[in-house]
C-alpha positions as MATLAB code, in Angstrom:
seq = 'XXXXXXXXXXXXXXXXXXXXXXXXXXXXXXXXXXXXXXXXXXXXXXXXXXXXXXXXXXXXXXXXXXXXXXXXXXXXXXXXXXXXXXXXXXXXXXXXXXXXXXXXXXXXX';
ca = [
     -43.870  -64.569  174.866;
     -44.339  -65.228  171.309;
     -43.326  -68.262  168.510;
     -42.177  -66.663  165.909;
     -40.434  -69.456  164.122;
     -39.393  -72.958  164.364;
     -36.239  -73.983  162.443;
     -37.615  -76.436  159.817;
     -34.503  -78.919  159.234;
     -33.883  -79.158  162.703;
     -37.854  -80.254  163.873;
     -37.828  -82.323  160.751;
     -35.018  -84.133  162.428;
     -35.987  -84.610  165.434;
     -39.412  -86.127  164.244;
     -37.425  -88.594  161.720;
     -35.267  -89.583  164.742;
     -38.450  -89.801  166.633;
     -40.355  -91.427  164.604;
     -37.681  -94.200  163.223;
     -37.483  -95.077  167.289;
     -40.955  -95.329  167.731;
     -41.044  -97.823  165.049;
     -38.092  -99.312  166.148;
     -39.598 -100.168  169.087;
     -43.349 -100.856  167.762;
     -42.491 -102.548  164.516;
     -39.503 -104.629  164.932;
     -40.993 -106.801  167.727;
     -44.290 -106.973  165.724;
     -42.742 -108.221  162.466;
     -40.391 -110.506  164.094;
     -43.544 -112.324  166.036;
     -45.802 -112.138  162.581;
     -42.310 -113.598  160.989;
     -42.315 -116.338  163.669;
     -46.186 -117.834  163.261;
     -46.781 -117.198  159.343;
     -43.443 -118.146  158.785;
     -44.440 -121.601  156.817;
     -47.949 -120.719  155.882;
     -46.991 -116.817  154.674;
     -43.733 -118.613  152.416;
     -46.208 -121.383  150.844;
     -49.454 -118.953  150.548;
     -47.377 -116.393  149.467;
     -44.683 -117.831  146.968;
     -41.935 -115.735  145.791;
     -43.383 -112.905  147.394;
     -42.741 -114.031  150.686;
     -38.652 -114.700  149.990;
     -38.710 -111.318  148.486;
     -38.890 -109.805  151.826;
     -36.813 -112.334  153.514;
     -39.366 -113.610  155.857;
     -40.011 -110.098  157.310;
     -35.927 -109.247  158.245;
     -36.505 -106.936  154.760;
     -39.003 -105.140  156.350;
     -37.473 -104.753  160.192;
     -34.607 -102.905  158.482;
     -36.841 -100.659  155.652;
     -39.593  -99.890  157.654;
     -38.020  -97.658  160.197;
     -35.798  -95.898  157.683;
     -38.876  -95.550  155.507;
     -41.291  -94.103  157.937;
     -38.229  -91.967  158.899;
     -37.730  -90.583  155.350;
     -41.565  -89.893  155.171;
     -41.304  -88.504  158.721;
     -38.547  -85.529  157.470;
     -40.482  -84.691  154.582;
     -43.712  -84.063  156.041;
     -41.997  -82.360  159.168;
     -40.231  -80.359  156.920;
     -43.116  -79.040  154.834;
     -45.326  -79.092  157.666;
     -43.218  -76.391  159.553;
     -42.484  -74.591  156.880;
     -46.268  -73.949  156.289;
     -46.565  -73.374  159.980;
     -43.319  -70.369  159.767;
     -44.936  -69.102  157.119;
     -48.305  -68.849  158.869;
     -46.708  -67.872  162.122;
     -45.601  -64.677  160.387;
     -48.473  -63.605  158.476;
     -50.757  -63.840  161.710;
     -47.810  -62.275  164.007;
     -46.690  -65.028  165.868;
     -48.729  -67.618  168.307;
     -49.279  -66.474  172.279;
     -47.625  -68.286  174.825;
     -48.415  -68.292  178.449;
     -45.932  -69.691  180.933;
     -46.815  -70.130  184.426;
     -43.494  -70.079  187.204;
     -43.122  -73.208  189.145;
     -40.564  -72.263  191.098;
     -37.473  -72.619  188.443;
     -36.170  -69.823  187.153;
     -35.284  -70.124  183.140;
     -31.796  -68.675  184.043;
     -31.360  -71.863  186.411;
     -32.522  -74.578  183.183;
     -29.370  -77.190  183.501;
     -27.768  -75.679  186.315;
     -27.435  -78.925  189.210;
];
């Protein structure tokens, strides 16, 4: 079996998603316990800086939609380059080994 091509939009997709869950899960608790301890030291060291961001709330929202953004993009090119380097070297080699499922009987119960 061979890859010949990976559908760009769609794998840039499923990264974002990925990737705006991962952070979901990383970043939200992480900024909500830095919010919590420097929430009086980061406002007075920090000023008007601090309130910008709304004592880290700014950030639990933007963050995850940012990295998710950046996440597309760089999908996006990245397996574009790859399609395009797929098909000037003729594809990469896969090997599958059979363990007993047949592909025929994928989502079958």
């Amino acid at each position: 079996m061979k890859l010949k091509r990976i559908d760009p939009v769609k794998y840039a997709t499923i990264a974002a998603i990925l990737t705006a869950l991962i952070m979901l899960i990383v970043f939200v608790p992480m900024a909500l316990l830095f919010s919590l301890i420097g929430a009086g030291a980061a406002s007075e060291s920090f000023g008007a800086g601090a309130a910008i961001f709304g004592g880290g709330i700014f950030m639990v929202v933007l963050i995850p939609i940012i990295y998710a953004v950046v996440a597309f993009i760089v999908t996006l090119i990245s397996t574009a380059l790859l399609n395009f380097i797929l098909r000037k070297t003729g594809g990469l080699d896969i090997d599958f080994e059979k363990s007993g499922l047949d592909i025929t009987q994928i989502g079958q119960n």
